[in-house]
C-alpha positions as a Markdown table, in Angstrom:
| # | Residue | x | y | z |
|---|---|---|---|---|
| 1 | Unk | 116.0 | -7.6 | 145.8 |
| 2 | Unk | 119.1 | -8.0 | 143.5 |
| 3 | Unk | 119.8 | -11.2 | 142.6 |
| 4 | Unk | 122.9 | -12.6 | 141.4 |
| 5 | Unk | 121.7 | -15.0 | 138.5 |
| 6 | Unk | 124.7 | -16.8 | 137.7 |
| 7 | Unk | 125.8 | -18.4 | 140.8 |
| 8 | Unk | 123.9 | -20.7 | 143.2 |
| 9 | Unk | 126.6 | -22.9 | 144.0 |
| 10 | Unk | 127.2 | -21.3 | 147.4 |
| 11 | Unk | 123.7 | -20.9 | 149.2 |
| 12 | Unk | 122.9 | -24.1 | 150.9 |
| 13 | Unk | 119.3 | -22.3 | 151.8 |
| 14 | Unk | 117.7 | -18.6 | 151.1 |
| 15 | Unk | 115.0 | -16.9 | 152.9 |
| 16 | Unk | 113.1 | -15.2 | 150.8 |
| 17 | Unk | 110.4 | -14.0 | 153.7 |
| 18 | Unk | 107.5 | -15.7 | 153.2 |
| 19 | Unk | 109.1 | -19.0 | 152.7 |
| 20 | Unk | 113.0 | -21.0 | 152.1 |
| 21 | Unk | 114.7 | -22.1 | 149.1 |
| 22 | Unk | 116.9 | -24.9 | 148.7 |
| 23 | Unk | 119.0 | -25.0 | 145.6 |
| 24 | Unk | 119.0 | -28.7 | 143.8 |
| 25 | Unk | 121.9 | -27.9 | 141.6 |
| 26 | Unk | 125.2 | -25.7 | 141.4 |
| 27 | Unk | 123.6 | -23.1 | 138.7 |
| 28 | Unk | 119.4 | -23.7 | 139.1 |
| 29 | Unk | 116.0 | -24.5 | 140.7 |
| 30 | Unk | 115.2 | -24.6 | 143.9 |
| 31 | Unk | 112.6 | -27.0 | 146.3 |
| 32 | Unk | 110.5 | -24.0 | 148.2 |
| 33 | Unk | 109.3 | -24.8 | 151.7 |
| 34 | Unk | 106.9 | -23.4 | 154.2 |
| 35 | Unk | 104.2 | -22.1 | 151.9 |
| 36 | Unk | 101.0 | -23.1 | 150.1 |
| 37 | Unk | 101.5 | -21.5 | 146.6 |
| 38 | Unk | 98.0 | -21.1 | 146.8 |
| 39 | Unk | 98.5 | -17.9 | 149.4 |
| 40 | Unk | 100.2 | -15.8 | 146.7 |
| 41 | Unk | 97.0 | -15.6 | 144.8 |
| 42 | Unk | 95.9 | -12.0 | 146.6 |
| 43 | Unk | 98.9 | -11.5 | 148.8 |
| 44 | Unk | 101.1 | -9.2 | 146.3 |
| 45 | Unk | 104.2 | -9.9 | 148.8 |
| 46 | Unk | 104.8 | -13.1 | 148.6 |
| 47 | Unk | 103.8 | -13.5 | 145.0 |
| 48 | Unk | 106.7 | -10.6 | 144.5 |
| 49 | Unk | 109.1 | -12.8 | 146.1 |
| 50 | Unk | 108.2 | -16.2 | 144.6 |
| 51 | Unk | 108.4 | -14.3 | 141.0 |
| 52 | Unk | 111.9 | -13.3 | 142.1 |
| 53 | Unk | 112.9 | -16.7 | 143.5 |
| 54 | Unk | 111.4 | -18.2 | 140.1 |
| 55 | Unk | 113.6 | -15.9 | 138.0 |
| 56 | Unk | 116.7 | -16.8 | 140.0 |
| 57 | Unk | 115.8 | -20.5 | 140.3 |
| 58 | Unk | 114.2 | -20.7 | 137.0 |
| 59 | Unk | 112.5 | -24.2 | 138.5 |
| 60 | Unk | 110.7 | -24.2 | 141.3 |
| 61 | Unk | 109.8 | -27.6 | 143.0 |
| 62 | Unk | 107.0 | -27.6 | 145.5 |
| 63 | Unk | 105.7 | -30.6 | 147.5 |
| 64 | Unk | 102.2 | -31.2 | 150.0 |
| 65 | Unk | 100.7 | -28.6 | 148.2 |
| 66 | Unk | 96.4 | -28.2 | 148.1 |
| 67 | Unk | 95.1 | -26.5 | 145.1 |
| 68 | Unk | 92.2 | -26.3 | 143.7 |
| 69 | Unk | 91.5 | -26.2 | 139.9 |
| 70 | Unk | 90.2 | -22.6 | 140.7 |
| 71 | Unk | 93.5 | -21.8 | 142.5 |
| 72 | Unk | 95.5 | -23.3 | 139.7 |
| 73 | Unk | 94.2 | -21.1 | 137.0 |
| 74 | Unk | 94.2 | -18.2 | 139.8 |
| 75 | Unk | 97.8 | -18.6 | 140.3 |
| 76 | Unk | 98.9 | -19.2 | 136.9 |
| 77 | Unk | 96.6 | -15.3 | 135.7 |
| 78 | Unk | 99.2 | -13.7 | 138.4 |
| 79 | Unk | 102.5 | -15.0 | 136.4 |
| 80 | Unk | 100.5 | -14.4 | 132.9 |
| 81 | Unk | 97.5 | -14.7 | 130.2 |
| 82 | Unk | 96.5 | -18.1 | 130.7 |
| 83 | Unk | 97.6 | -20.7 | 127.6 |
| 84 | Unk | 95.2 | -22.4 | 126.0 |
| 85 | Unk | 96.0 | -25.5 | 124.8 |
| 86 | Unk | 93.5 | -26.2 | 121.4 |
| 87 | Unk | 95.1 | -29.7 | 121.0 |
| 88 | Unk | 94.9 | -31.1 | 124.4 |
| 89 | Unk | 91.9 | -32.0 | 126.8 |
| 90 | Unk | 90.6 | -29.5 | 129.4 |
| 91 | Unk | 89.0 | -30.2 | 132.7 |
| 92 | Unk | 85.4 | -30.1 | 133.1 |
| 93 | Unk | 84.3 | -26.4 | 133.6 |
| 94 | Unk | 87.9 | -25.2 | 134.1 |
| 95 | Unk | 89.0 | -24.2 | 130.4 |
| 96 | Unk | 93.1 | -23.6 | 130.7 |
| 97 | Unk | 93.7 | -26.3 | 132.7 |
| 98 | Unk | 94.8 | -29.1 | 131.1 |
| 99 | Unk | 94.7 | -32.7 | 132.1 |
| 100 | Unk | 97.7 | -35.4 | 131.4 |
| 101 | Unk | 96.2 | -38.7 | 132.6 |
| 102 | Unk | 98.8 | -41.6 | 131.3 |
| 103 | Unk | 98.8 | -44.3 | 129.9 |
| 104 | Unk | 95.8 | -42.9 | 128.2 |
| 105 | Unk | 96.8 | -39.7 | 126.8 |
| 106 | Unk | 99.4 | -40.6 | 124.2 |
| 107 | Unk | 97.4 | -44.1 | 123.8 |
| 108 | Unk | 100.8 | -46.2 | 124.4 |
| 109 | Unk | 102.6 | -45.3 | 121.2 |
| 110 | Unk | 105.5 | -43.1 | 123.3 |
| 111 | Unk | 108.5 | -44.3 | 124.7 |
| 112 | Unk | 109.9 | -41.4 | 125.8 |
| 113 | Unk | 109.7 | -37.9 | 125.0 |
| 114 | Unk | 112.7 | -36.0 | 123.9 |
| 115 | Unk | 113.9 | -32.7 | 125.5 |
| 116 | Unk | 111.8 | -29.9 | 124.9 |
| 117 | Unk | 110.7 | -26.3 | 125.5 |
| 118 | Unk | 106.8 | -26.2 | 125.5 |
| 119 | Unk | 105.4 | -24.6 | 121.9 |
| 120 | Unk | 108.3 | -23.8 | 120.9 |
| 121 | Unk | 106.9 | -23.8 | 117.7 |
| 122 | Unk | 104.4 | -21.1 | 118.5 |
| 123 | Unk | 105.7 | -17.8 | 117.2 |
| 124 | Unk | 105.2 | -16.7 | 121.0 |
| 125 | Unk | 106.3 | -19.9 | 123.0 |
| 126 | Unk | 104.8 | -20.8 | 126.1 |
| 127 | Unk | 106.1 | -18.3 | 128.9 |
| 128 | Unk | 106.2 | -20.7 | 132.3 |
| 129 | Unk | 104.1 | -23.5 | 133.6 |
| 130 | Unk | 102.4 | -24.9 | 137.0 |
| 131 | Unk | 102.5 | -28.7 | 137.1 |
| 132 | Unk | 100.2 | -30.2 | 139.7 |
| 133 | Unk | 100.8 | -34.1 | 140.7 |
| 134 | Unk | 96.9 | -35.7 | 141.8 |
| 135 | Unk | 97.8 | -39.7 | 141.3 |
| 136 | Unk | 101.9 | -40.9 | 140.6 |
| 137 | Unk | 102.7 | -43.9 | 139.9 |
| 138 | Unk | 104.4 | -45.8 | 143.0 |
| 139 | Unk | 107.7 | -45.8 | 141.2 |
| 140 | Unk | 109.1 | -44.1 | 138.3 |
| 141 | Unk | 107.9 | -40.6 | 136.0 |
| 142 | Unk | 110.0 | -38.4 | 137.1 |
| 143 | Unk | 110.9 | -35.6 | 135.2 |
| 144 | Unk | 114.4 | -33.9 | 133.9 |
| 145 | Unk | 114.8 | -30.0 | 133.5 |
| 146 | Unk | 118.2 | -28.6 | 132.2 |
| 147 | Unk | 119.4 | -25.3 | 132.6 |
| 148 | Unk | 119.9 | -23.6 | 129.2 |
| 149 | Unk | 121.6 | -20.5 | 131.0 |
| 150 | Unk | 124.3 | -22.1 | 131.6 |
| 151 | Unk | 124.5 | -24.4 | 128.8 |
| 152 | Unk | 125.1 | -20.9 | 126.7 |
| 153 | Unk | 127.6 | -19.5 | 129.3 |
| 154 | Unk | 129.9 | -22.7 | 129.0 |
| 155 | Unk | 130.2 | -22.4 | 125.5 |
| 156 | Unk | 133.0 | -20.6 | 124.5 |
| 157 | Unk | 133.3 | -17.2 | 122.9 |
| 158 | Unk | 133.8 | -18.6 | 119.3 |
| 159 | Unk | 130.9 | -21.1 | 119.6 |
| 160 | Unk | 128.4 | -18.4 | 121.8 |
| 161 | Unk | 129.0 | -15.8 | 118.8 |
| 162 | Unk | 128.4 | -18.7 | 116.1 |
| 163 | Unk | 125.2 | -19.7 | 117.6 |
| 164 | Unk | 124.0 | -16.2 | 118.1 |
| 165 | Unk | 124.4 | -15.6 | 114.4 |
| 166 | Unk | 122.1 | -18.9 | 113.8 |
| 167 | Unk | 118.2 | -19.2 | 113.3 |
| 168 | Unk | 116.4 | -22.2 | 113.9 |
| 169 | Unk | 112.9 | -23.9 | 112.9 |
| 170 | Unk | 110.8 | -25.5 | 115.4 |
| 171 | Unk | 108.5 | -28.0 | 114.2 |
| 172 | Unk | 105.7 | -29.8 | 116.4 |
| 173 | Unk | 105.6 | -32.4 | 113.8 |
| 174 | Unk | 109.1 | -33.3 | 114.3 |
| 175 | Unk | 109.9 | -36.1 | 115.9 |
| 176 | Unk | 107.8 | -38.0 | 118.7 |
| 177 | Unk | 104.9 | -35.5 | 117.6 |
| 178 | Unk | 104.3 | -37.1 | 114.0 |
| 179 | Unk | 104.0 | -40.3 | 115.9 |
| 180 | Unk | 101.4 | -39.4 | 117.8 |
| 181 | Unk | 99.6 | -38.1 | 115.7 |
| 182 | Unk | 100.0 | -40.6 | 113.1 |
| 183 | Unk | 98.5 | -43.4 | 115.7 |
| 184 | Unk | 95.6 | -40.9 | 116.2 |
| 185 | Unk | 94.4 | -40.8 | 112.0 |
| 186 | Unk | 96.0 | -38.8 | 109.5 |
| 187 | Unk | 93.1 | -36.0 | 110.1 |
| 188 | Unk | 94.4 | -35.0 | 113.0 |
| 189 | Unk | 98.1 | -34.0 | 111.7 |
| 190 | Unk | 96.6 | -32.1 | 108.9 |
| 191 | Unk | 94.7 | -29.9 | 111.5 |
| 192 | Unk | 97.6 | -29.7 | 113.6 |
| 193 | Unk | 99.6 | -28.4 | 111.0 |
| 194 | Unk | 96.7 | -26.1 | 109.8 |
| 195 | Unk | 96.4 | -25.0 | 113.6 |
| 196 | Unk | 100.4 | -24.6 | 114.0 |
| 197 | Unk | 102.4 | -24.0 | 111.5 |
| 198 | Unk | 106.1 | -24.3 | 112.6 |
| 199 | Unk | 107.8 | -21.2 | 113.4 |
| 200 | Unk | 111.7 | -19.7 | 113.3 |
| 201 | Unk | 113.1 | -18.9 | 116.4 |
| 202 | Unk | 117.4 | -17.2 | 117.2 |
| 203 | Unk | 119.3 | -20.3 | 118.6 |
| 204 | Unk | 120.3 | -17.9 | 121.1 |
| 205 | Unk | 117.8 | -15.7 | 123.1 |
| 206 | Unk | 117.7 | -12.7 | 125.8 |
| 207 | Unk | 115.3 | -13.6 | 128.6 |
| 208 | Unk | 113.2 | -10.7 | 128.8 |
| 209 | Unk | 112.8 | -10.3 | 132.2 |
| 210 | Unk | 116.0 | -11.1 | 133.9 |
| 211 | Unk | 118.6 | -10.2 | 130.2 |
| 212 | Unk | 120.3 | -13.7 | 130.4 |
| 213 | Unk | 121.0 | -15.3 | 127.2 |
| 214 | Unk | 119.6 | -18.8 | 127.0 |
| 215 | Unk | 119.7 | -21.6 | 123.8 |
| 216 | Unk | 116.5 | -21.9 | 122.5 |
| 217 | Unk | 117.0 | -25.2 | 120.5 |
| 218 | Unk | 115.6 | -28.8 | 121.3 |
| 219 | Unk | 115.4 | -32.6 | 120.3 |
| 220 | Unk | 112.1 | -32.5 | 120.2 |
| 221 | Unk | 111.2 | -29.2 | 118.2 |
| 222 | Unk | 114.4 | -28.2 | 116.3 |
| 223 | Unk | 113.9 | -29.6 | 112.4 |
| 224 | Unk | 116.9 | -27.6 | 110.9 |
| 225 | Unk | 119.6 | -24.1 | 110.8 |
| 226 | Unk | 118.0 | -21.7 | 108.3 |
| 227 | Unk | 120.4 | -21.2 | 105.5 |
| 228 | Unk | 122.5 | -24.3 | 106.2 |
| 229 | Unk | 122.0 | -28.0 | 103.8 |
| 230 | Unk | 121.1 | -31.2 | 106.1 |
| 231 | Unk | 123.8 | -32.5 | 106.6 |
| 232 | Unk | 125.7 | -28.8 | 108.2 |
| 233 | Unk | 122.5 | -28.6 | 110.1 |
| 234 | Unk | 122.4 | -31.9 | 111.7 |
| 235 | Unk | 125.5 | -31.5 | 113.2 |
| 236 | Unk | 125.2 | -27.8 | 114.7 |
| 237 | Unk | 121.9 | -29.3 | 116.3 |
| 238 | Unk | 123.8 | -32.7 | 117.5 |
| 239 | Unk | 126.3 | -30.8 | 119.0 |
| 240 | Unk | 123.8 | -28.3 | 120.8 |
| 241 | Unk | 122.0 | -30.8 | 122.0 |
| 242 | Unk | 124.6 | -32.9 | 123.4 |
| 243 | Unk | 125.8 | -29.6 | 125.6 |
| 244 | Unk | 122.6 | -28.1 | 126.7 |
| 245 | Unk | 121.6 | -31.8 | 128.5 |
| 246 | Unk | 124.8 | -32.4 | 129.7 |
| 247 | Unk | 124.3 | -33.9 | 133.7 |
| 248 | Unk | 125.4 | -31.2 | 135.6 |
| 249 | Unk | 122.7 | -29.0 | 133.3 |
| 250 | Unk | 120.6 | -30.8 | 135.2 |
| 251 | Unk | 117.8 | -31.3 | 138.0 |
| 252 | Unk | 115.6 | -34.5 | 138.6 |
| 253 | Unk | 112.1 | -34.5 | 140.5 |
| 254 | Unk | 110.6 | -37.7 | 141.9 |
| 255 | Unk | 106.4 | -36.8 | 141.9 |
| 256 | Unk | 104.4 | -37.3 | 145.0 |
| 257 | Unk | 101.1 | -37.0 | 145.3 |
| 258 | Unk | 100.6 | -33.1 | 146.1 |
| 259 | Unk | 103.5 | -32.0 | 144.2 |
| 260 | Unk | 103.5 | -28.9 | 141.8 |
| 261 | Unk | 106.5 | -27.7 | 139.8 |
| 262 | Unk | 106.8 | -24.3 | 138.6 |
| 263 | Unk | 109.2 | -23.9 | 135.7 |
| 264 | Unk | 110.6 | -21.1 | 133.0 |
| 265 | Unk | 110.0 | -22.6 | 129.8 |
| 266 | Unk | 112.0 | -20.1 | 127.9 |
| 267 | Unk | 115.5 | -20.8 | 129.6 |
| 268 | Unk | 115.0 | -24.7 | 130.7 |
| 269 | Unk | 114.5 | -27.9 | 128.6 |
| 270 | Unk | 112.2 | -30.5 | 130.0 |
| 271 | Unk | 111.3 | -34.2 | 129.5 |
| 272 | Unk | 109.1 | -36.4 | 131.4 |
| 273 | Unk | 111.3 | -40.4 | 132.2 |
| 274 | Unk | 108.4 | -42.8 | 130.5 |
| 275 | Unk | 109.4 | -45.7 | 132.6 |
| 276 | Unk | 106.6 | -46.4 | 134.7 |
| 277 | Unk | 104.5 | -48.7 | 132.9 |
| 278 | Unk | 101.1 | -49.0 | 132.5 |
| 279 | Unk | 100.9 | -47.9 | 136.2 |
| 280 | Unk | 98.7 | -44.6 | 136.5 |
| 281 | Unk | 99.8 | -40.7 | 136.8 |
| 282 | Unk | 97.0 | -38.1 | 137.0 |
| 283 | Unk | 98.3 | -34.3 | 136.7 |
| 284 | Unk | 97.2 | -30.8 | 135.5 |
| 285 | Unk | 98.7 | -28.2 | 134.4 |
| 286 | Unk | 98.2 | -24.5 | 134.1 |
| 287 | Unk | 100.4 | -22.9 | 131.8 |
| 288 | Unk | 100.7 | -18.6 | 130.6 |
| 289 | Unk | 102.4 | -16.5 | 128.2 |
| 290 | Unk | 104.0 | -13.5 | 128.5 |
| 291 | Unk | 105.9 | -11.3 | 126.2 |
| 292 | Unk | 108.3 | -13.5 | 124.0 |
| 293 | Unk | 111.2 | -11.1 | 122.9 |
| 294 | Unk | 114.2 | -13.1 | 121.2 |
């Protein structure tokens, strides 16, 4: 199937055989209807097709889905090796699949969290991830993606070529990060840091499966511009974070009980909406890495 990647803006609905997508923005993601994402597991088919719809879409909402942790990790092998966390809780007897149970996981301490591409500050960042809703709270904790596709095609020429001549460091201690792990005892950030050093990533990256270029910079992650003092640095970053999360950048998912999200963590930002309380959200999440080629 060739797909045209740019443009979405048009389809009100595409049939992609073994189920329907229905675009949420003008340039990404998609809810997907009549399937269980469980059936792709050993039907190479459909899984064909929801790869290509997940390329195009780059997010991929899903509701009144049934999966078990099995199935979860199952699904997440067929998109790539399996990620495994180090820093983050497990389920019981299903390593790889991680459990985010709030308020308890970040122990209170986090407001919000700022936009961010998962392990960024891995030298191979996480590929793509399956987010599976068990308990939401009634209202509130959604979650925000935004399209860094297009935030790099709306740049113009001058400012696409500057920012492809620009290296960046990611950081895991930047930011919220240090917080946390300053609440949880000194000990832990010095194993953190042992465990993951930061890493330098191009501000501007080819998608290696679909050749898009994408910005590859965050809130959350980016620390500072190789080669540039702090103050040049701050406000390249400022200004490429102000344009890749501009609204129309953007897609918004309101969790149900059953819900999964399947999302491209090169070419999207993400941050969860902490505005729910102490009101209780139960999910896991598979994610898998694939090549990483900048």
């Amino acid at each position: 199937m060739e797909l045209d990647l740019k443009n979405i803006s048009n389809l009100e609905t595409e049939d992609f055989g073994g189920f329907v997508a229905h675009p949420v923005t003008g340039t990404f993601a998609a809810t997907i209807s009549g399937m269980q994402i469980a059936d792709a597991i050993d039907d190479d088919e459909l899984f064909a097709a929801l790869h290509s719809a997940w390329l195009k879409y780059q997010v991929l909402f899903f509701r009144e889905q049934e999966l078990t942790p099995d199935q979860h990790l199952a699904i997440g092998k067929r998109f790539g090796e399996i990620q495994m966390q180090g820093y983050a809780p497990s389920l019981d007897g299903h390593e790889g699949v991680w459990v985010q149970e709030y308020p308890d996981l970040y122990k209170g301490v986090v407001a919000d969290i700022n936009w961010h591409a998962d392990s960024s500050f891995r030298s191979v960042p996480t590929r793509g991830s399956l987010l599976y809703a068990l308990d939401v709270p009634v209202s509130g904790g959604d979650t925000t993606w935004a399209d860094q596709c297009a935030a790099y095609d709306n740049l113009s020429p001058h400012w696409q070529a500057f920012a492809e001549s620009l290296t960046c460091v990611h950081d895991n201690l930047w930011k919220n990060w240090r917080r946390v792990l300053e609440q949880n005892g000194g000990k832990a950030m010095e194993d953190v840091r042992k465990f993951l050093p930061p890493s330098e990533h191009p501000v501007v990256c080819t998608h290696p499966e679909n050749g898009r270029k994408f910005l590859f910079v965050s809130e959350l992650m980016s620390r500072e511009i190789v080669g540039m003092n702090e103050r040049e640095s701050r406000a390249v970053l400022d200004f490429l974070h102000a344009e890749q999360t501009r609204p129309e950048y953007q897609a918004r998912f309101h969790w149900e009980p059953g819900s999964l999200v399947l999302w491209d963590n090169f070419s999207t930002l993400h941050r969860g909406i902490f505005d729910f309380g102490q009101q209780h959200r139960l999910m896991h999440r598979v994610s898998f890495n694939t090549e990483w080629r900048a």
